[in-house]
ZAMARGU-4260 file (C-alpha; in steps of 0.2 Angstrom, whole numbers, plus 5000, padded with zeros to 4 digits):
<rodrens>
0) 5000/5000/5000 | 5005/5018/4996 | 5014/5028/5010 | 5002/5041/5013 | 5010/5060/5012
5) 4993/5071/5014 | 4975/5072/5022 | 4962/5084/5011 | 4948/5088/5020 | 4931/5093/5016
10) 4925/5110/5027 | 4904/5109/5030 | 4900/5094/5041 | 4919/5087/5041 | 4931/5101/5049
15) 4914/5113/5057 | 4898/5104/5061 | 4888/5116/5049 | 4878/5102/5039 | 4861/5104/5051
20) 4863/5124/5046 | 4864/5123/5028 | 4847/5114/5030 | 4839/5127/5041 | 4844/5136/5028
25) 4837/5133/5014 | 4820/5130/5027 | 4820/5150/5027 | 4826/5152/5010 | 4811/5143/5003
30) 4799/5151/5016 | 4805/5168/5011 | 4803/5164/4994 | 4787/5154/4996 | 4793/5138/4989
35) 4787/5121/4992 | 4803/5112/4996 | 4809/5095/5002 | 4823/5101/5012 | 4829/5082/5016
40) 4830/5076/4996 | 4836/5093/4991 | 4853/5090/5004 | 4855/5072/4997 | 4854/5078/4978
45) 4865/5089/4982 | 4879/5089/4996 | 4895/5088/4986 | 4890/5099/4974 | 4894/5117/4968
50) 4883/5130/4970 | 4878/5131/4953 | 4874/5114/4952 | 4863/5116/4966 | 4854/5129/4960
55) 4851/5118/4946 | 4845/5104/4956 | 4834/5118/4966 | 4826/5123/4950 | 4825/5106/4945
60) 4830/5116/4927 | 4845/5122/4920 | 4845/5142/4929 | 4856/5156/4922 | 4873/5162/4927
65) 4864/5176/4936 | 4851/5168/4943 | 4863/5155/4951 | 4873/5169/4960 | 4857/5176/4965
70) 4852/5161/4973 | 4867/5155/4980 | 4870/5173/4989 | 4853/5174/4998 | 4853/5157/5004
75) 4874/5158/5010 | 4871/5173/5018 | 4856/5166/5030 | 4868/5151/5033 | 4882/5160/5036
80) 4870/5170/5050 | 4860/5155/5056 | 4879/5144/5056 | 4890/5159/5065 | 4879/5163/5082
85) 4880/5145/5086 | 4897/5140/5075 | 4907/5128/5082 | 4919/5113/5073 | 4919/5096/5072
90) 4922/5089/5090 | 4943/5087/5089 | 4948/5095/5073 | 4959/5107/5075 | 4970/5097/5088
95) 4967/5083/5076 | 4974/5094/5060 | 4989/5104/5070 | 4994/5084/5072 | 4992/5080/5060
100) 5005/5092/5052 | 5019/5088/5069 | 5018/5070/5062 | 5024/5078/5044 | 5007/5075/5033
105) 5004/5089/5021 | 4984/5098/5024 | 4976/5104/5011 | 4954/5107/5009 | 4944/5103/4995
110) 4926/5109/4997 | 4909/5112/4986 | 4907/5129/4998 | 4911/5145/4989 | 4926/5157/4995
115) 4913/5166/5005 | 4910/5152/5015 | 4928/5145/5015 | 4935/5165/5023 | 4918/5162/5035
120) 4926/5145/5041 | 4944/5148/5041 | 4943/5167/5050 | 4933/5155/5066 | 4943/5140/5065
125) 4960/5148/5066 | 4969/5132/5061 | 4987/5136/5064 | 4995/5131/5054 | 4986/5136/5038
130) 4981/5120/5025 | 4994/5121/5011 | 4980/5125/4999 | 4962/5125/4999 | 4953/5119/4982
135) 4933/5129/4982 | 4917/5126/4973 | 4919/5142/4965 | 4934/5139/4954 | 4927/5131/4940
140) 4929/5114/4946 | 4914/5100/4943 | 4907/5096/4960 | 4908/5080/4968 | 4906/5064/4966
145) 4917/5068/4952 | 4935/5071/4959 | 4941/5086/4950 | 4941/5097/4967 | 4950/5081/4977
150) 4962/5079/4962 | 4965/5099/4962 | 4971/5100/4981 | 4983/5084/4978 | 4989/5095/4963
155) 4993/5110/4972 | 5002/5103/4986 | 5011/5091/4975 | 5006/5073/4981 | 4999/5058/4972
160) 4981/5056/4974 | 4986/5037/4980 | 4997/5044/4994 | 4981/5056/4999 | 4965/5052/5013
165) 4951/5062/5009 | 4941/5063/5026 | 4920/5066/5019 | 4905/5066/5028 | 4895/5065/5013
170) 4892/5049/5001 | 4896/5063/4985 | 4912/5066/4992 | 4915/5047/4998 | 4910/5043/4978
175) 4923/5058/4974 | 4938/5053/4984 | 4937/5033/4976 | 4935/5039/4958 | 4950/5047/4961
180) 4961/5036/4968 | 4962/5042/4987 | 4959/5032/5002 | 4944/5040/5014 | 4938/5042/5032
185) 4922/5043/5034 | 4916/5056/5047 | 4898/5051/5053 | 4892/5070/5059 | 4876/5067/5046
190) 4878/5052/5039 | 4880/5034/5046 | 4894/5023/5043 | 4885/5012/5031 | 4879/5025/5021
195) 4898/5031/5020 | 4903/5014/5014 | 4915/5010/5003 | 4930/5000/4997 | 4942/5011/4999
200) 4939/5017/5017 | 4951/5016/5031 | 4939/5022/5045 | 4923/5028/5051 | 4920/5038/5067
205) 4909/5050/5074 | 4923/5064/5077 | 4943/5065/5078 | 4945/5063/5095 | 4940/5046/5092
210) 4953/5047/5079 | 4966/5052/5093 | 4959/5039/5103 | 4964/5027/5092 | 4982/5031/5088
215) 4974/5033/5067 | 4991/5046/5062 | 5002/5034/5072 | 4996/5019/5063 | 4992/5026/5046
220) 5008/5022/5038 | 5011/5005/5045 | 5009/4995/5033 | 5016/5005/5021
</rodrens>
């Protein structure tokens, strides 16, 4: 098995528990908007995916440009509201990432969320150090469960995708780290473990102090 060099994390329900907000947020975009909406299928069509996607999928058509943008800012900016009175990170990553990064393992992020939301994160999280490179949904990058933002971070910090772990707490994202060629935790903050399932998984837990808990950057290159 491949020595594993980085970690790339997802942001929204994998580095800050955010998931729950995201769907109160689109409870109040639709009420302000007067739209009948099935808040649970929307989520599952589209966690993983970029913003324009998800306008799409909102729509259920394919919307403008503008329209997207439009979209996209209303309901962000009532997540970014709703998310930061209450914002807090999934239980044990920071400690998790800083590590992470003692133990020599490059961190980079690769996330559906726009750079609005990515500079929302990062100014709360204060990870020090800073990942290597974060990959947005913004960029011009196809959402997951293709790889192309996964495949972008392992570019810019110059690893192999095979020496990468993608840690997801979405099934998109799990899809998106096997198509290309990463190994995956699975962090079970809105999904379970089986729903996360998948041959290339190394783990599955509930937060990264279980991850501590269990030596997992200790052991991950053993048998290497």
């Amino acid at each position: 098995m491949e020595r594993i060099e980085a970690l790339i994390f997802d942001m929204d329900g994998t580095m800050v528990d955010s998931m729950p907000w995201h769907s109160k947020a689109w409870m109040e975009f639709a009420r302000r908007r007067n739209l009948q909406l099935d808040v649970a299928d929307l989520m599952r069509r589209t966690t993983g995916r970029n913003a324009y996607e998800c306008a799409c999928e909102l729509m259920e058509r394919t919307v403008s440009q503008a329209e997207s943008d439009e979209i996209t800012h209303e309901k962000e900016t009532i997540y970014r509201e709703l998310f930061g009175a209450v914002f807090a990170e999934v239980a044990g990553f920071g400690a998790f990432a800083k590590a992470a990064v003692a133990r020599g393992f490059k961190i980079a992020v690769g996330t559906a969320g726009d750079r609005h939301n990515i500079a929302f994160v990062m100014e709360r999280l204060r990870m020090d150090p800073l990942p290597l490179a974060i990959v947005g949904g913004d960029e011009g990058f196809t959402g997951k469960p293709t790889p192309a933002i996964f495949l972008e971070a392992a570019r810019r910090i110059g690893v192999a995708p095979e020496r990468c772990v993608v840690f997801e707490d979405a099934p998109f994202g799990i899809e998106a780290a096997r198509r290309g060629g990463m190994r995956a935790v699975a962090v079970c903050t809105t999904h379970s473990a089986a729903e996360l399932a998948g041959p290339h998984l190394i783990a599955a837990v509930r937060n990264y102090n279980e991850l501590v808990q269990s030596k997992f950057l200790e052991t991950l290159n053993a048998d290497a």
